[in-house]
C-alpha positions in Angstrom: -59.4 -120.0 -267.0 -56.7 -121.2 -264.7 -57.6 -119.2 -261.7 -61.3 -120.2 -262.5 -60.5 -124.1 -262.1 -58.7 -123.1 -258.8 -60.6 -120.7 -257.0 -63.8 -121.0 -258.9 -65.9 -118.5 -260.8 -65.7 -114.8 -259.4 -68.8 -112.9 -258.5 -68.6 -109.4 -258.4 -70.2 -108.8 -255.3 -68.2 -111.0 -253.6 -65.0 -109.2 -254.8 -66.1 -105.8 -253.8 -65.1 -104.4 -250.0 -68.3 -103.4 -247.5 -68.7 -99.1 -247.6 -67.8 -99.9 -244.1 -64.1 -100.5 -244.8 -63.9 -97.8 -246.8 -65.0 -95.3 -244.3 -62.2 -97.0 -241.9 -59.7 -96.5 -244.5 -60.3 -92.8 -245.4 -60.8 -92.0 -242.1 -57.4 -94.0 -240.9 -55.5 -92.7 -243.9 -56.4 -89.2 -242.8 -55.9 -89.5 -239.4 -52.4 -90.8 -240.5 -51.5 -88.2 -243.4 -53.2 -84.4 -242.0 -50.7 -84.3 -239.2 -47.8 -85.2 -241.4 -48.9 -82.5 -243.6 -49.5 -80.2 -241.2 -46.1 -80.2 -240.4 -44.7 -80.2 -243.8 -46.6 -77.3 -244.6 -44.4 -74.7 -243.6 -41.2 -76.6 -242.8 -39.5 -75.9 -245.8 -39.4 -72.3 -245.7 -38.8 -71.9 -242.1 -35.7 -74.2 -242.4 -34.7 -72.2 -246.0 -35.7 -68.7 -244.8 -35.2 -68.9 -241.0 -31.9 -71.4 -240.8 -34.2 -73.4 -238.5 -33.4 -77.1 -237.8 -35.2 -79.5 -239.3 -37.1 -81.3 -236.5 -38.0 -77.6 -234.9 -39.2 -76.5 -238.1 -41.6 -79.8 -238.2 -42.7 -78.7 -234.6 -43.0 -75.2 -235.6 -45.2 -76.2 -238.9 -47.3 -78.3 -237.0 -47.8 -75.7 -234.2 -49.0 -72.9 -236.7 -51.2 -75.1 -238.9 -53.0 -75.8 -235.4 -53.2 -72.3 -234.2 -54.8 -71.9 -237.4 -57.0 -74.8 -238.0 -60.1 -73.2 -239.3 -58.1 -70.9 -241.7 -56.7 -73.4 -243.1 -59.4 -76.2 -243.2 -60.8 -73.0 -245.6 -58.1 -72.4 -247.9 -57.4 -76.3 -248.3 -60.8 -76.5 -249.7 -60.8 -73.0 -251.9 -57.5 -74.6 -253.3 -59.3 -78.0 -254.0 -62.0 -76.4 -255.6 -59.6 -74.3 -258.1 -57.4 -77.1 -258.8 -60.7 -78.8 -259.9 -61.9 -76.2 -262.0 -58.4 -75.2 -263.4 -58.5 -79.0 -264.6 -61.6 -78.7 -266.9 -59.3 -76.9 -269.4 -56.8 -79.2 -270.4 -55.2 -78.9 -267.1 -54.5 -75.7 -268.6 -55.4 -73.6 -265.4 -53.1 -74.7 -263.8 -50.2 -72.8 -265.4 -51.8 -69.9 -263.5 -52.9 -72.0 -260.5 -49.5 -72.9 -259.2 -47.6 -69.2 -259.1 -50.8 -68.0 -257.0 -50.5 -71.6 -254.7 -47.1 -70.8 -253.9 -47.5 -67.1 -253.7 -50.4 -67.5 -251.4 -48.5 -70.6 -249.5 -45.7 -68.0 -248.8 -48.3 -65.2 -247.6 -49.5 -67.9 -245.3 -46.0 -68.7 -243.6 -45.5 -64.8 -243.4 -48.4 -63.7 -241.7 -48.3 -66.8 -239.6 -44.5 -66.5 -238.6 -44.0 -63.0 -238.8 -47.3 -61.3 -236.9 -47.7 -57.9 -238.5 -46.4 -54.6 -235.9 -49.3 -53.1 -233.9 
């Protein structure tokens, strides 16, 4: 009732934010946050496999998520969509969701890193 006598009665359209500010702030937050994880991607296995250097293994992440943009625009949204459906159950499908995310993570980083022989 305080906060009533000082700011007067709230309205609940008036505390809401225009769709317009949301569309700046999604599209400013991943502007910001997909090139960060592009380049966190792959940087810990390059620096824990390959005895790369930190900032180089950032460069190197980032390089090979580009190179590979379309690939993996398409597995970011297959993994979305499993992590979705392996949430229905309790969360429960996710006990087998995250050996396959990191197994498929790690096929990523070799066939990215490592081209096969021709």
């Amino acid at each position: 009732e305080m906060a009533g006598i000082y700011m007067g009665p709230l309205d609940a359209n008036s505390a809401q934010l225009p769709p317009v500010f949301w569309l700046i702030f999604v599209g400013t937050a991943l502007a910001i946050l997909l090139p960060f994880f592009m380049a966190v991607a792959f940087a810990p296995a390059l620096v824990l496999i390959n005895n790369v250097p930190v900032a180089q293994a950032l460069r190197m992440s980032f390089a090979g998520c580009l190179r590979n943009l379309l690939p993996m625009l398409l597995y970011g949204l297959a993994l979305l969509a499993l992590f979705v459906v392996g949430a229905i159950p309790l969360m429960l499908g996710w006990l087998v969701l995250f050996p396959v995310f990191f197994l498929s993570s790690y096929t990523a980083y070799r066939d990215i890193f490592y081209p096969a022989p021709v």
